[in-house]
C-alpha positions as CSV (number, residue, x, y, z in Angstrom):
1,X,-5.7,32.5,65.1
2,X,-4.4,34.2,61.7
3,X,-6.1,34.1,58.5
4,X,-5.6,35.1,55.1
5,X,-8.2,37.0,53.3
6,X,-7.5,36.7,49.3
7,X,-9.3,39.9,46.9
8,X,-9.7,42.1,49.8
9,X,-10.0,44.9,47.4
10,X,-13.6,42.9,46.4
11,X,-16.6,42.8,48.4
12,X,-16.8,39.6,50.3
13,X,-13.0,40.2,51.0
14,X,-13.6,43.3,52.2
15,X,-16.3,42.4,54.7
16,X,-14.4,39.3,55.8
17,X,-11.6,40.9,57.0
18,X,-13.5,43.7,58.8
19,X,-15.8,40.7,60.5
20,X,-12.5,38.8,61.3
21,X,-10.4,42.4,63.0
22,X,-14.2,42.9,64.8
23,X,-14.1,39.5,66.5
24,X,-10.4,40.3,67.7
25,X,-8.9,37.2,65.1
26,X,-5.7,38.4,62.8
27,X,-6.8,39.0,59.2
28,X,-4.9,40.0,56.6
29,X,-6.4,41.3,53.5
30,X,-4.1,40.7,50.3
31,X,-4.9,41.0,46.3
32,X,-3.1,40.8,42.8
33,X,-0.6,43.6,44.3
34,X,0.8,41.6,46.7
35,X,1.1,38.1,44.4
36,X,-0.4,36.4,41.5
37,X,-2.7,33.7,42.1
38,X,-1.5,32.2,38.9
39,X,1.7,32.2,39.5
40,X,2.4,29.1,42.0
41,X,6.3,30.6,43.2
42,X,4.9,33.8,44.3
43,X,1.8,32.3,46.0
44,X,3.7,29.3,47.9
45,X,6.2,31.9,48.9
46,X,3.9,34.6,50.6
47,X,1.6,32.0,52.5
48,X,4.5,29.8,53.6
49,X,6.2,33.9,54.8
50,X,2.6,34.3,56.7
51,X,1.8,31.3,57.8
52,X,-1.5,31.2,58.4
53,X,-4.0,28.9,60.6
54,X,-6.5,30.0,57.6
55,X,-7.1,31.2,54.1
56,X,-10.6,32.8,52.9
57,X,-10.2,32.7,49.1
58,X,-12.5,35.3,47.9
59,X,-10.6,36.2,44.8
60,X,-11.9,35.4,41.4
61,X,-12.5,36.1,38.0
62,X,-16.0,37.1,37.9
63,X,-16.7,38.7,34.9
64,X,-18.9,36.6,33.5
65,X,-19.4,37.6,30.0
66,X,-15.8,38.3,29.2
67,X,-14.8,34.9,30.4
68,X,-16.3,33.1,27.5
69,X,-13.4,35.4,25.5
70,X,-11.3,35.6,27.6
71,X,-11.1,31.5,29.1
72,X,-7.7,30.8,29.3
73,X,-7.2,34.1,31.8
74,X,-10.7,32.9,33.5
75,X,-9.3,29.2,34.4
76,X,-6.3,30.7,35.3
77,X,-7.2,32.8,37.8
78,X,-10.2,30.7,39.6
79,X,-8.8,27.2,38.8
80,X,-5.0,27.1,38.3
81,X,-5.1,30.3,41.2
82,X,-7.1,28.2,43.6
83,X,-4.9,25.0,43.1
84,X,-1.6,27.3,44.1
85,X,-3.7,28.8,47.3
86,X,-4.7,25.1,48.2
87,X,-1.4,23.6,48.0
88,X,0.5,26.2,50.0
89,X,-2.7,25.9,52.4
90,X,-1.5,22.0,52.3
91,X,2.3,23.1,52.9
92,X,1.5,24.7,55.9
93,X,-1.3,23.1,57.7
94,X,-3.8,25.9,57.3
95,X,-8.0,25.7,56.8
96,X,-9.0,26.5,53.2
97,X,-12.4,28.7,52.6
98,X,-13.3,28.0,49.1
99,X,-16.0,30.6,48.0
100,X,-18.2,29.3,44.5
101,X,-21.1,29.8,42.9
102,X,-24.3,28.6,42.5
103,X,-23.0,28.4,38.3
104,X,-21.4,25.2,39.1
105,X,-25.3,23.7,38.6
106,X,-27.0,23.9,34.8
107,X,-29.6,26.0,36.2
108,X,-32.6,23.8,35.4
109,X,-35.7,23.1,37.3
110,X,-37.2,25.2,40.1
111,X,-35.6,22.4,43.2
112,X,-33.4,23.9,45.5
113,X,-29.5,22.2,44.5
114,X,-28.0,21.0,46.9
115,X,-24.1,20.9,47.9
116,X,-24.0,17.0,45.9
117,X,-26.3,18.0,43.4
118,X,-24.9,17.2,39.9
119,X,-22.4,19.8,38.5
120,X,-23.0,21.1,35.0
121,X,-22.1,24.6,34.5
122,X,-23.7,26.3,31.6
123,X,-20.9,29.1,30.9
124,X,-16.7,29.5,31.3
125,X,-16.9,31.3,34.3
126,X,-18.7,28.6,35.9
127,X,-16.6,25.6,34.4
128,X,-13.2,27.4,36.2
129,X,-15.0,27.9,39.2
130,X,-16.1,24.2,39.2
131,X,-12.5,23.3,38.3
132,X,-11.1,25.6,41.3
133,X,-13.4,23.6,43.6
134,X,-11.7,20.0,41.8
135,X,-8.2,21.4,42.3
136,X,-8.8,22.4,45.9
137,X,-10.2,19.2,47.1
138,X,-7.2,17.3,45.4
139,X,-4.9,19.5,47.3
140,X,-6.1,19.3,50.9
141,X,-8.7,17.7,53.0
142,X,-8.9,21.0,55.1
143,X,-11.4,22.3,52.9
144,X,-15.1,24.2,53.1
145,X,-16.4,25.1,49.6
146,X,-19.1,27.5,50.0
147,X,-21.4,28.4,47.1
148,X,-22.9,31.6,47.1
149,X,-25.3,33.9,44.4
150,X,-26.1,37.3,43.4
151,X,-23.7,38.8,45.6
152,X,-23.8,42.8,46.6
153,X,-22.0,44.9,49.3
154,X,-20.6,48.2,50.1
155,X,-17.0,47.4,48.7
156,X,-17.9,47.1,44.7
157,X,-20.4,46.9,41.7
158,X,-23.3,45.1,41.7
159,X,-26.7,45.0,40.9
160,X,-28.2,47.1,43.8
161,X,-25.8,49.8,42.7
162,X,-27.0,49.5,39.0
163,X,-29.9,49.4,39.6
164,X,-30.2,52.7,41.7
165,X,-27.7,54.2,39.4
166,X,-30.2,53.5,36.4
167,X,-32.9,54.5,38.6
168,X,-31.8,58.2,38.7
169,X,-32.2,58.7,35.0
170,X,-34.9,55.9,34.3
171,X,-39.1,56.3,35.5
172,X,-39.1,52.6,33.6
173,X,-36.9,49.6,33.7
174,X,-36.9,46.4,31.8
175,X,-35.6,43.2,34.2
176,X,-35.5,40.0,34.0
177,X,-38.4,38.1,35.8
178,X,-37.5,34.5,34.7
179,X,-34.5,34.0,36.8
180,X,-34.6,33.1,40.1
181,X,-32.7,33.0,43.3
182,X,-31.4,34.4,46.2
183,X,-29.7,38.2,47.0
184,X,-26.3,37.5,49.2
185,X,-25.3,40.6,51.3
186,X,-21.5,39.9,52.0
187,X,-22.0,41.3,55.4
188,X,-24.3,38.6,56.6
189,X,-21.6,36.1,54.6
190,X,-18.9,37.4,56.3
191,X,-20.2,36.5,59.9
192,X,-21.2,33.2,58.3
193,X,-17.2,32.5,57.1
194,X,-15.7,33.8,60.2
195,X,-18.3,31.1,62.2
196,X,-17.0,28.7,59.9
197,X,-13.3,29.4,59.9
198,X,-13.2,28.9,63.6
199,X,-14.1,24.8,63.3
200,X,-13.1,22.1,61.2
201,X,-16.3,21.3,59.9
202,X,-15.4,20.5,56.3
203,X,-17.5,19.9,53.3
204,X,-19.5,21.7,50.7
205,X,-22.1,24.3,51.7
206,X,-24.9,26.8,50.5
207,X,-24.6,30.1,51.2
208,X,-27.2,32.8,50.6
209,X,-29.2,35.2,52.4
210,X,-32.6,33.5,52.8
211,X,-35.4,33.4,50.6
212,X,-35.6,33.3,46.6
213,X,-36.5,36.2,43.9
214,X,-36.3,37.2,40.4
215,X,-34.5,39.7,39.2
216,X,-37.5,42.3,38.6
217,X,-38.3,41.3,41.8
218,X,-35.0,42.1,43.7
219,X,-35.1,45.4,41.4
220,X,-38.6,46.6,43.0
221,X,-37.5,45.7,46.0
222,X,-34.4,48.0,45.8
223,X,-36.7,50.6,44.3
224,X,-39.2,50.4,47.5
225,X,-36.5,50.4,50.0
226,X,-34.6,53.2,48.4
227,X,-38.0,55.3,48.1
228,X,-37.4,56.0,44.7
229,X,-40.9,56.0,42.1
230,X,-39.2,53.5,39.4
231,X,-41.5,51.4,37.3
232,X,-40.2,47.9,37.0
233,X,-41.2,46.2,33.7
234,X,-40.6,42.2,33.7
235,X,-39.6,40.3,30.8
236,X,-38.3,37.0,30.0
237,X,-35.0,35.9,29.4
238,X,-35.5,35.4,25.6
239,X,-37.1,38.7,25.3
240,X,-34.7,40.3,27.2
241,X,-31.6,38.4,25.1
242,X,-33.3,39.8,22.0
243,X,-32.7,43.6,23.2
244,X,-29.6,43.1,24.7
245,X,-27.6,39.7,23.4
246,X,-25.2,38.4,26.8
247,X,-22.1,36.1,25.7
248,X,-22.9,33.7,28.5
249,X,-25.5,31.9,29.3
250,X,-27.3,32.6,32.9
251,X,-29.1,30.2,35.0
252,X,-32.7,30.1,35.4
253,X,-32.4,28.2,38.6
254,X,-30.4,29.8,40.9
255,X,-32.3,28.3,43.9
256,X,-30.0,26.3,46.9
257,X,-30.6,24.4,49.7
258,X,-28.9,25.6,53.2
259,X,-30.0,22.3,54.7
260,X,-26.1,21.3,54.9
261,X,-25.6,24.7,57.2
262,X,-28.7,23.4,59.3
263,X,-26.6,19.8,59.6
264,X,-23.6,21.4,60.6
265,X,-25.0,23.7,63.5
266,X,-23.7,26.9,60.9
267,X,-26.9,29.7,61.6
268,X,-28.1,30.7,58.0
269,X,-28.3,34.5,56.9
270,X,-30.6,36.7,57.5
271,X,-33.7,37.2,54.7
272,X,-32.7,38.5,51.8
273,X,-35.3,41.9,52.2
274,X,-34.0,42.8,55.4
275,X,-30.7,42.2,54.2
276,X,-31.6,45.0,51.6
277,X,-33.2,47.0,53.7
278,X,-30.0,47.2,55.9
279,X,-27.8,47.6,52.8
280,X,-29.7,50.6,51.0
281,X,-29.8,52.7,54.2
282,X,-26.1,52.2,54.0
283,X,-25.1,53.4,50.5
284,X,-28.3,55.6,50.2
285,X,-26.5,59.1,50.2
286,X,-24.5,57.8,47.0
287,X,-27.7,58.3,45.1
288,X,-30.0,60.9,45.0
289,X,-32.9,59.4,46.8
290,X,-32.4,60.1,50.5
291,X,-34.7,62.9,50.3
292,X,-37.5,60.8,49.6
293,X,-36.9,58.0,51.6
């Protein structure tokens, strides 16, 4: 089997491919450098050149904020880009890995939503990634859409890494304790996506590591497991939009249900504090905590 990782320079990329080489499959890791998503010539040409059984289409545009500026790059990237990957996934008979977001939902509620659940995104970035799921399925039958939220891993920014960056000049820290959802360590993805790869068990999924949080929650957890003595303050979104205005709106309901994985026979991820335990004691040395841990 040969599969084609898209954003390998990212972090689910970047843990795909390593899962994929570790299970002895052929992965190849490729990003902007080697074509533009947007530009349907260049991406028809490589994956027709390649040819492979697979594509894991981790790229995106993910900066939220920005992409209520700058939209037209935003939609793009994650909905033009996809439709190009999915029509030269058509052209030669490969599998299509879709990865979303939980932002395709409005965030209301406190139910779990589910792979049918009604789409409303709330912001641009979530409109282009629910368009990039549209264009995919119109291209190709061949086709796993896998939503995932609050992504971290060792390959990029994210909020573990803010948060332990802030945490080496801050005693207090004001978070968000409103939202809620579910930490996703691309690691624990990654075996997830290369299980999935392997079948032709198409459709929709869930994908997070289990169990849900807030933010101030998932920050004193990264405190505890990092052993570092940061006082997490919560506060609610309003509050917090008052101090520190966002462009885009964020959901409040991040919450999904992996009973479509259970369905399937797919083994959901690991919890989401053992997934941070694991993930800390990796990166650790970066900060300045290991000597108190």
């Amino acid at each position: 089997m040969k599969v084609l990782v898209t954003g390998v320079k990212g972090q689910l990329g970047y843990d795909v491919v390593k899962e994929l080489e570790k299970r002895g499959i052929e992965a190849r890791g490729v990003d902007i450098e080697d074509f533009d998503l947007t530009k349907a010539e260049q991406v028809i040409d490589y994956v027709t050149a390649y040819a492979p059984d697979a594509v894991v289409h981790c790229a995106a545009f993910t900066a939220v904020d920005r992409a209520e500026e700058a939209t037209e790059l935003c939609f793009a990237v994650n909905a033009e880009g996809t439709g190009n990957i999915a029509r030269a996934c058509k052209a030669v008979g490969a599998k299509l890995v879709y990865i979303s977001t939980d932002y395709v939902y409005d965030g209301q509620g406190s139910e779990p939503f589910a792979p049918d659940s009604p789409k409303a995104p709330i912001n641009k970035y979530g409109e282009s990634k629910y368009l990039g799921e549209l264009r995919a399925a119109a291209q190709t039958d061949k086709l796993f859409i896998v939503r995932i939220s609050w992504v971290f891993g060792v390959n990029g920014g994210n909020f573990v890494r803010t948060m332990l960056k802030l945490g080496e000049t801050h005693k207090e820290l004001t978070v968000v304790d409103d939202q809620i959802g579910s930490p996703t360590y691309t690691a624990d993805l990654a075996v997830l996506l290369a299980d999935m790869v392997q079948t032709e068990k198409y459709g929709a999924y869930c994908a997070t590591n289990e169990g849900y949080c807030s933010w101030a929650e998932f920050a004193s957890a990264i405190f505890a497991a990092a052993g570092a003595d940061v006082k997490v303050v919560p506060i609610s979104t309003e509050d917090y939009l008052k101090m520190r205005p966002q462009q885009a709106l964020r959901p409040k309901n991040s919450r999904m249900s992996k009973q479509a994985l259970d369905d399937a026979g797919f083994k959901r991820l690991p919890p989401w504090q053992d997934a941070l335990e694991r993930y800390v004691k990796l990166i650790l040395g970066e900060y300045g905590y290991a000597q108190n841990h």
